[in-house]
C-alpha positions as CSV (number, residue, x, y, z in Angstrom):
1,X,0.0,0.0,0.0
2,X,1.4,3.7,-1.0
3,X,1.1,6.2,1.9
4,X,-1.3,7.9,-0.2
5,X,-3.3,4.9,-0.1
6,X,-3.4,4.9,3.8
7,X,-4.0,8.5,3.5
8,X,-7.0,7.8,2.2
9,X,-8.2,4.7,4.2
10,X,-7.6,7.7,7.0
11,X,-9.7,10.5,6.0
12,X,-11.6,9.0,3.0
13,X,-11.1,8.6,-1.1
14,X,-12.5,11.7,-2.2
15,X,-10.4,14.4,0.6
16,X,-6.9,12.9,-0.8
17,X,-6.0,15.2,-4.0
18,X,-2.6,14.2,-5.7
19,X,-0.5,17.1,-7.0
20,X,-1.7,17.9,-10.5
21,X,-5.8,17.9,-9.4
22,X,-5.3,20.0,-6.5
23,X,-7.5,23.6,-7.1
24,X,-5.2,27.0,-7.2
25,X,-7.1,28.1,-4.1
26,X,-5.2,25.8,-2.4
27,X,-1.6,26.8,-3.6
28,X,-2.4,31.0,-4.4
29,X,-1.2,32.7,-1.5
30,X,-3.0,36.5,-1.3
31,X,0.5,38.0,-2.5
32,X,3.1,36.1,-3.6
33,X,3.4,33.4,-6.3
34,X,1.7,29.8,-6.4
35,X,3.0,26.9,-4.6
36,X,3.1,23.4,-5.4
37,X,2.5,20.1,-3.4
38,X,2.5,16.1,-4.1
39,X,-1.1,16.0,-2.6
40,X,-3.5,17.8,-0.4
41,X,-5.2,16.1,2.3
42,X,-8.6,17.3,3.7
43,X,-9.0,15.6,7.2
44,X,-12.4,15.7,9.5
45,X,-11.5,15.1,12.7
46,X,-8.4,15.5,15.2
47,X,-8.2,11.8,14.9
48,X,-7.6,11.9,11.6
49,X,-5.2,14.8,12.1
50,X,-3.4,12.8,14.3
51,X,-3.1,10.1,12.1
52,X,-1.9,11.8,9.1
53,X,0.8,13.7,10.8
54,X,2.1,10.2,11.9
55,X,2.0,9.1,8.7
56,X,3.8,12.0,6.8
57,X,6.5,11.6,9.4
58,X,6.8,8.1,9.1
59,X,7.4,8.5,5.3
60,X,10.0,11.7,5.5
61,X,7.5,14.2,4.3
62,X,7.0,17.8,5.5
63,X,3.2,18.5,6.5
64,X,2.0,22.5,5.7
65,X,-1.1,23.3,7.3
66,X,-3.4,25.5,6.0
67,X,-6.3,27.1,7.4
68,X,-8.3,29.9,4.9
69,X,-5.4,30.9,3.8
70,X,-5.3,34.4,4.4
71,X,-2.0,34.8,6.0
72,X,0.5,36.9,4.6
73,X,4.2,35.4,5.3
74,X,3.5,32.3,3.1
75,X,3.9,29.9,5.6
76,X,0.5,28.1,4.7
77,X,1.9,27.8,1.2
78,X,3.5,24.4,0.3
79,X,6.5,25.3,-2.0
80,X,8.0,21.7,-2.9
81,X,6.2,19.3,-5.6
82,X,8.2,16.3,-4.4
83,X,8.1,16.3,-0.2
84,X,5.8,19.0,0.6
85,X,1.9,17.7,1.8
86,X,-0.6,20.0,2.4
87,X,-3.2,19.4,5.2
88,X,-6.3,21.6,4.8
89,X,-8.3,21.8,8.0
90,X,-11.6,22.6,6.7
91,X,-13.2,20.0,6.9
92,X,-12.6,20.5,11.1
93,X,-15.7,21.2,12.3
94,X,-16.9,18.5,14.4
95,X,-17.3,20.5,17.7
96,X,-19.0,23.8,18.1
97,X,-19.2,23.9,22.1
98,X,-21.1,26.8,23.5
99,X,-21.3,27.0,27.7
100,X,-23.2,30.4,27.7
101,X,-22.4,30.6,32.3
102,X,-18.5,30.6,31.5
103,X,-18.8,32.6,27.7
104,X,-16.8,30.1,26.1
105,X,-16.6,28.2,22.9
106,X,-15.1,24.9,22.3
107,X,-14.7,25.0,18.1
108,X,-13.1,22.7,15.7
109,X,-9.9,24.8,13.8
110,X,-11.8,24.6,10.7
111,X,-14.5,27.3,11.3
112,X,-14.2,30.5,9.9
113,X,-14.3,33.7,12.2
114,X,-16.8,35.3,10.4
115,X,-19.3,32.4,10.8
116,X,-18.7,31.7,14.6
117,X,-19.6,35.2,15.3
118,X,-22.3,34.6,13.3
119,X,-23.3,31.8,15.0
120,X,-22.7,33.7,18.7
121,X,-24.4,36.6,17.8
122,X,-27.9,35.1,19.1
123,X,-26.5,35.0,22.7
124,X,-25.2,38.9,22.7
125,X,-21.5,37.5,22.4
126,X,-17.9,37.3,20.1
127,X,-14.9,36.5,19.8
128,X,-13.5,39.8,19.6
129,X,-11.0,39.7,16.8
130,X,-11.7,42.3,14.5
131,X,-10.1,42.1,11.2
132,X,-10.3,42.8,7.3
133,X,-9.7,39.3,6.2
134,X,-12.3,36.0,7.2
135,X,-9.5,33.6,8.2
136,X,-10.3,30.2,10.3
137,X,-10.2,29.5,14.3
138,X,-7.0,27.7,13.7
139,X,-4.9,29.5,11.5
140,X,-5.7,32.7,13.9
141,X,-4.3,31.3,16.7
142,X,-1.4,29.4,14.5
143,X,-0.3,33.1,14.0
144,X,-1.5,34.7,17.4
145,X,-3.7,37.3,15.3
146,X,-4.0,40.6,16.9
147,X,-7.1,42.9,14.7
148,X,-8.1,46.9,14.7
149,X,-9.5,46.1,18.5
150,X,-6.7,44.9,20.1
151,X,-6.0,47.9,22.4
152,X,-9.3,47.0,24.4
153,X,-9.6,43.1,23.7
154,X,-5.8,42.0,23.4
155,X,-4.9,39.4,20.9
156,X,-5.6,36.0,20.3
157,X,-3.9,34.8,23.0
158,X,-5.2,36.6,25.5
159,X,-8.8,35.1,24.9
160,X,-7.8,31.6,24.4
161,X,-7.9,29.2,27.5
162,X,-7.2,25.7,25.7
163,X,-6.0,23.8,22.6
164,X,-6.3,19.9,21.4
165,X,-3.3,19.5,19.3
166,X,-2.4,16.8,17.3
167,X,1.5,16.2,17.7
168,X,4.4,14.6,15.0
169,X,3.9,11.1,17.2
170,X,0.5,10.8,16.1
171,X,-0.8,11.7,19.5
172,X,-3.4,14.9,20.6
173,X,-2.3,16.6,23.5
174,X,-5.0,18.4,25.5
175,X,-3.4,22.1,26.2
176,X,-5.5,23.8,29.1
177,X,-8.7,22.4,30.7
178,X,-10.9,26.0,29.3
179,X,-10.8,27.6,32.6
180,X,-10.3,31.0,33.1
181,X,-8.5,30.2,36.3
182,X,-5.7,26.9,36.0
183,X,-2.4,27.3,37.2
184,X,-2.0,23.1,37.9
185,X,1.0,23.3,35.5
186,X,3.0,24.7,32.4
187,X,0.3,26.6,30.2
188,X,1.4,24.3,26.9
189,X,-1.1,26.0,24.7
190,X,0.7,29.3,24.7
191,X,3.6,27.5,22.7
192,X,1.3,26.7,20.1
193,X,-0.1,30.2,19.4
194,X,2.2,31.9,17.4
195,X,4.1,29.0,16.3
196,X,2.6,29.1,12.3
197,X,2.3,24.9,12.6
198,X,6.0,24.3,13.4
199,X,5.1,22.1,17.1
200,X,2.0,20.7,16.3
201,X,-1.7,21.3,14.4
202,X,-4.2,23.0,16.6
203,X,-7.3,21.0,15.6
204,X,-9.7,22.4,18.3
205,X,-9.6,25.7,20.8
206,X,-11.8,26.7,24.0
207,X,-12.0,30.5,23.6
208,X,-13.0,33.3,25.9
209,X,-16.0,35.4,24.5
210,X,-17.0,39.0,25.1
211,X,-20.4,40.8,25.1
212,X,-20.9,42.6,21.8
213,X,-21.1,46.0,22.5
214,X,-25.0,47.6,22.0
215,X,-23.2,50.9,20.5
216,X,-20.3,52.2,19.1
217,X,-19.1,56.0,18.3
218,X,-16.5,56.2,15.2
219,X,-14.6,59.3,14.4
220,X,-11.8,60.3,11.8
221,X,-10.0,62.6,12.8
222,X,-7.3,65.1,11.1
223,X,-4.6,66.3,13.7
224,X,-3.3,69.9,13.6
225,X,0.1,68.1,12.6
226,X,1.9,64.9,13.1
227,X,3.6,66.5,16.4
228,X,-0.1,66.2,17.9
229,X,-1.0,62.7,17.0
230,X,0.5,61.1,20.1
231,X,-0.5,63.8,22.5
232,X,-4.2,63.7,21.4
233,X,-3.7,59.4,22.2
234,X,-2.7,60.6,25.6
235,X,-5.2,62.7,26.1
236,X,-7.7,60.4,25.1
237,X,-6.4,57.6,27.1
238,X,-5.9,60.1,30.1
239,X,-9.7,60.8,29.9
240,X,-12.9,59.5,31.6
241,X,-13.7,57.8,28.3
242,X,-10.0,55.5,28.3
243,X,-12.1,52.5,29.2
244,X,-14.6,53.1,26.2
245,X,-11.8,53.1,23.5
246,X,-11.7,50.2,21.3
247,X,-10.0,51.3,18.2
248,X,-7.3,54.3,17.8
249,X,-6.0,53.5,14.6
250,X,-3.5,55.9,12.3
251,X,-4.0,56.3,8.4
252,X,-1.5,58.2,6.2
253,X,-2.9,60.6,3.3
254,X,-1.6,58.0,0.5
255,X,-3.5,54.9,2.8
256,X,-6.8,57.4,2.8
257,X,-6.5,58.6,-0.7
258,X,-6.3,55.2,-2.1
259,X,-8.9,53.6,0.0
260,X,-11.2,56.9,-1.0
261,X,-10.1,56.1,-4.9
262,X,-11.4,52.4,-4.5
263,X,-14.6,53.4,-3.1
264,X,-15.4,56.0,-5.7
265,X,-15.2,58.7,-4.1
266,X,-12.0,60.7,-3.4
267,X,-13.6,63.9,-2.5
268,X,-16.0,62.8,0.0
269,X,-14.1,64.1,2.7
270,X,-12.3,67.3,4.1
271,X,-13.5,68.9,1.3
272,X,-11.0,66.7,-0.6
273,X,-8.3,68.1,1.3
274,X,-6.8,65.1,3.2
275,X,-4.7,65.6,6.4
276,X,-1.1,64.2,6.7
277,X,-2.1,61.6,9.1
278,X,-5.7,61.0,10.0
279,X,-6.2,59.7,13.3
280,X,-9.7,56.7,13.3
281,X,-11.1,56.9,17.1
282,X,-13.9,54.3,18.2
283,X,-15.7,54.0,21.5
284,X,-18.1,50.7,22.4
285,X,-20.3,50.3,25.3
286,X,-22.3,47.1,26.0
287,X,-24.8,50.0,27.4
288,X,-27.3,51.5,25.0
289,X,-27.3,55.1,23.8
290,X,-30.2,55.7,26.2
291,X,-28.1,56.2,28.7
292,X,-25.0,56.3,27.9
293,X,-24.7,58.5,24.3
294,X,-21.2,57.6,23.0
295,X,-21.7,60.1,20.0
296,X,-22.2,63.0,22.0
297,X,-19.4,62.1,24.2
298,X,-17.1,61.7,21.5
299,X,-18.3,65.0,19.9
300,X,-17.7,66.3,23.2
301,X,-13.9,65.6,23.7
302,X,-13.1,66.6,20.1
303,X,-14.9,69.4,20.2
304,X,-12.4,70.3,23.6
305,X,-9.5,69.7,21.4
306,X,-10.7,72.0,18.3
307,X,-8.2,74.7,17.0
308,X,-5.6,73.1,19.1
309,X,-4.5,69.5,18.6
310,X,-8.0,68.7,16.3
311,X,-8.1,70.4,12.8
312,X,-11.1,68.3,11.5
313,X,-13.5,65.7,12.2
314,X,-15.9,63.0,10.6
315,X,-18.3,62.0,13.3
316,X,-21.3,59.8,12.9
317,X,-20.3,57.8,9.2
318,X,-19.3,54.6,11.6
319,X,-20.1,51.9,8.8
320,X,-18.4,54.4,5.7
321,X,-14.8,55.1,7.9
322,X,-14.7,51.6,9.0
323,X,-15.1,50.5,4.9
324,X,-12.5,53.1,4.0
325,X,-9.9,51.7,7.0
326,X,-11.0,48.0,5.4
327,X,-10.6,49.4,2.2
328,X,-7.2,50.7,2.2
329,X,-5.2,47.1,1.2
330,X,-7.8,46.5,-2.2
331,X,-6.7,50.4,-3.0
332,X,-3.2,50.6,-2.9
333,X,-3.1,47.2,-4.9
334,X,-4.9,48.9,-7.4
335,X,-1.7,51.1,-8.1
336,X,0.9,48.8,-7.9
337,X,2.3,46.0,-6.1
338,X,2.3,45.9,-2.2
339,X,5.2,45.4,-0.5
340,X,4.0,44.8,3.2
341,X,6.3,45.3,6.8
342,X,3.6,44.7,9.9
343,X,6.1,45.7,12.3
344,X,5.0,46.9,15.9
345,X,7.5,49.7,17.6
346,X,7.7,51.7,20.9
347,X,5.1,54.5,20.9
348,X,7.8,56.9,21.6
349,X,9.4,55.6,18.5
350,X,6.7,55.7,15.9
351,X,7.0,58.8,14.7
352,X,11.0,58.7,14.4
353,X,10.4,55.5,12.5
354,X,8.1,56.8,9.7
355,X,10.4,59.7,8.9
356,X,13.9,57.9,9.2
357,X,12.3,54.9,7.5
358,X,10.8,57.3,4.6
359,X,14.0,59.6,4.4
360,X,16.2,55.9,3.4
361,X,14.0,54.7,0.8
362,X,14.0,58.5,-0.8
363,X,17.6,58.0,-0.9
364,X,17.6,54.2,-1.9
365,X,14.3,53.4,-3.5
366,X,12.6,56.2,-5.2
367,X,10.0,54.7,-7.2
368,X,8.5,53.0,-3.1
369,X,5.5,54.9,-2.8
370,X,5.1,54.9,1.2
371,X,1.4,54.4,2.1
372,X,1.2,53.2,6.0
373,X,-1.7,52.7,8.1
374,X,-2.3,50.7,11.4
375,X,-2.9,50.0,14.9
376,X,-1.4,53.3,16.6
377,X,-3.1,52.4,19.8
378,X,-1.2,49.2,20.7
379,X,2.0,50.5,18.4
380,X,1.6,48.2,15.2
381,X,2.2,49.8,11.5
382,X,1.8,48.3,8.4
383,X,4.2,49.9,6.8
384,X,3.4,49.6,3.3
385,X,5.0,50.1,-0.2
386,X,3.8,50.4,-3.7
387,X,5.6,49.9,-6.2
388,X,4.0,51.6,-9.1
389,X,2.8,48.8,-11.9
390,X,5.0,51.3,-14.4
391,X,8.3,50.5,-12.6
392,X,10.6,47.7,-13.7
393,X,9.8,44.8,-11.1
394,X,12.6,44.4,-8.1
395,X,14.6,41.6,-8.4
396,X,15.0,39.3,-5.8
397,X,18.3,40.6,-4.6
398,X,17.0,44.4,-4.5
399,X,13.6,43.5,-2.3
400,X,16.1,41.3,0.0
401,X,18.1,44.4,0.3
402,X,15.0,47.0,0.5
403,X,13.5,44.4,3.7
404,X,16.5,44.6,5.1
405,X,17.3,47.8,5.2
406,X,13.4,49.0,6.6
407,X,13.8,46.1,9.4
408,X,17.6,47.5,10.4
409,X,15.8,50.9,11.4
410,X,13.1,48.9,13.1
411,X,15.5,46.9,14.8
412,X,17.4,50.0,15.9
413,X,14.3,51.6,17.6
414,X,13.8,48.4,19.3
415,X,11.0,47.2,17.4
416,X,9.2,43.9,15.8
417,X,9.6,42.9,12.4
418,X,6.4,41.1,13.0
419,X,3.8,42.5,15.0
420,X,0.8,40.0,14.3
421,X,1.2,38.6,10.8
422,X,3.1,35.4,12.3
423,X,6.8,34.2,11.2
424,X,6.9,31.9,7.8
425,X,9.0,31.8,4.8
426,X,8.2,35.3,3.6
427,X,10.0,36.8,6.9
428,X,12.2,33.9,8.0
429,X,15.4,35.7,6.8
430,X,14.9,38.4,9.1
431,X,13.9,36.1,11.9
432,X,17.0,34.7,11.8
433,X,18.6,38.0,11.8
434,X,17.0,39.8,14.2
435,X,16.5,37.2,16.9
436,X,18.9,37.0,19.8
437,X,21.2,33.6,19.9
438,X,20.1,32.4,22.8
439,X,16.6,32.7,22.0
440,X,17.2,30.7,18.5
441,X,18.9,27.4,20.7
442,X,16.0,27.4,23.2
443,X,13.5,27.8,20.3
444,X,15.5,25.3,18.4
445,X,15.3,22.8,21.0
446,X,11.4,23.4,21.6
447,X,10.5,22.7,18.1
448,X,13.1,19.7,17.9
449,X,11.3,18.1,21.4
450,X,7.5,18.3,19.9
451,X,8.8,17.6,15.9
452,X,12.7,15.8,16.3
453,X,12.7,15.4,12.1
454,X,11.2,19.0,11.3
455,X,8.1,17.5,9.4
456,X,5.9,20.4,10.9
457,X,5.6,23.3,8.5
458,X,8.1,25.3,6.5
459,X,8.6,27.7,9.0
460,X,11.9,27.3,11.7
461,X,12.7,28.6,14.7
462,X,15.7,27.4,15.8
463,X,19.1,28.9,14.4
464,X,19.4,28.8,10.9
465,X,21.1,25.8,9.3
């Protein structure tokens, strides 16, 4: 019997796709170039998980797992025709666990996050991820996603209390019982979030839900100048409102202008006369407006900062600014090709970073049209490029040497090079580069303990090799 024959005897005949039949979907990252793979399997269970991954290992192949695939590093995207299986986790949706006392969810990795919300909606309650993309339970927490409403909900791994994984021996490993309170032992689940598929395959989760909010008041806001940006955050976060913030999010002219281009309507606002920097300020409440009116308490503390540290102000267009922030990644691909750096830096920082970071590609990369955007709040930047479609493409050497270069000034100001897009194949490079030595043996020795032939994935963390 071939393995692909016991493949199939695992998970069925028609969820074990050889090479050639596979669809595009499968291999079409959302910004680099397709991938190849000697066969796509499409397990339903944590069982069968468990019982693949043995099987791969046994026969010296390298497992990618791959959830929606909407991540952007590449590291659910199988590269090599001849070793590389992909394991889709779809088809994981046997458990959908509500306990509505202790708001949580037990959920198979194969849901979507638009969907379970959907699904949770009924009982006032969400996992409170908020993000442009629709990617899957599993592949969010394989990349401890972070979202626009991080600043009041944390990240993914803040609101996750449990994981069944299956490991490289063919077992499943029960991380965390779901309590909100267990400190019996090592939390092993927090290895597994964040580690893009290298130690194991998260097949189910036990998540910690939050009440959706009854209102919400959205603002965009144009500062007098850049110099008041982080002084406006302070005073919002200095307020009586602090606890109210969800979003404080930062969006360059370029961002807004191409996100207001996409949308049809580049005039629509500040009289078409765009601010440097806009500034997009959200409050929630789980109380309604009745008695607690977010709008006019938003009004209220703009209002205060008018004709100093405020120049303008959109108030009350929550669903329109929330399209134009989702908005912004369709626009500037519209122009040119992205090139993408979600890097996270000290507040203090930020600022220094965007000019230093702009000043070196002036001087080194002309044609880069800098369009940033992102999570101001908890210090995240997406720190995007377009290169105009008219441009002669950048060879591979010349976008090795423009990455590096961007990440040297981010690593000099004590910064990320990934904030919440994960490590995989895209950044791996720099995560060798910019990751102390100590960490790299201790990392190296994790991921050799849970996968001792490196059959997990095509991203590493241990030193490079």
């Amino acid at each position: 019997m071939s393995w692909l024959d016991a493949a199939r005897a695992i998970c069925g005949v028609d969820f074990v796709i050889e090479g050639a039949a596979i669809e595009p979907r499968y291999l079409e990252p959302a910004r680099y170039a397709a991938g190849q793979a000697v066969a796509l399997l499409r397990p339903a269970s944590a069982t069968q998980v468990a019982a693949l991954l043995a099987l791969c290992v046994e026969q010296g192949l390298t497992l990618v797992v791959q959830g929606a695939h909407t991540g952007l590093v590449r590291a659910g995207t199988p590269t090599d025709a001849a070793r590389h299986v992909l394991l889709s986790t779809e088809r994981l949706r046997e458990v959908f666990d509500f306990d509505p006392l202790d708001r949580t969810l037990r959920v198979s990795a194969g849901y979507k996050l638009s969907e379970m919300n959907e699904r949770l909606e009924a009982h006032g309650l969400s996992f409170p991820i908020d993000l442009s993309a629709d990617p899957s339970i599993g592949g969010m927490l394989a990349h401890n996603t972070g979202g626009t409403r991080m600043l009041r909900h944390g990240d993914v791994r803040a609101n996750t209390l449990g994981l069944t994984v299956a490991l490289a021996d063919g077992s499943l490993l029960q991380a965390g019982k779901g309590l909100q309170k267990d400190n019996a032992g090592l939390a092993l689940q927090q290895l597994f979030i964040g580690s893009s598929g290298a130690l194991g395959v998260i097949c189910e989760a036990t998540l910690k839900l939050q009440p959706l909010p009854r209102q919400r008041a959205v603002a965009l806001v144009a500062p007098s100048s850049l110099d008041d940006v982080f002084p406006l955050y302070q005073q919002v976060m200095a307020s009586e409102l602090a606890g109210l913030v969800s979003a404080f999010e930062g969006i360059s002219r370029p961002a807004l202008a191409a996100a207001l281009k996409h949308r049809g309507d580049p005039g629509r606002l500040f009289d078409g006369q765009l601010p440097e920097y806009a500034l997009l300020i959200e409050l929630a409440s789980e109380l309604p407006a009745a008695r607690l009116d977010l709008n006019a308490l938003l009004q209220e503390l703009l209002e205060q900062e008018f004709g100093g540290r405020v120049a303008d102000a959109v108030i009350g267009a929550d669903e329109q600014i929330w399209g134009l922030r989702h908005s912004i990644s369709e626009g500037l691909r519209e122009d040119g090709k992205v090139i993408g750096f979600d890097i996270s830096l000290p507040r203090r920082h930020f600022m220094r970073f965007r000019t230093e970071a702009s000043a070196w590609l002036i001087d080194q990369f002309p044609q880069a049209r800098v369009a940033d955007f992102g999570h101001l709040g908890d210090g995240g930047l997406h720190f995007n490029l377009v290169w105009p479609k008219a441009e002669v493409a950048l060879s591979l050497g010349e976008m090795a040497r423009l990455r590096a270069g961007v990440y040297a000034i981010v690593a000099m100001l004590g910064g990320s090079f990934s904030a919440e897009h994960g490590v995989g194949p895209q950044v791996q490079q720099s995560y060798w580069q910019h990751t102390d030595a100590a960490a790299l043996r201790l990392s190296g020795a994790i991921e050799k303990l849970f996968d001792p032939q490196l059959a997990l994935g095509i991203t590493r963390f241990g030193p490079e090799t």
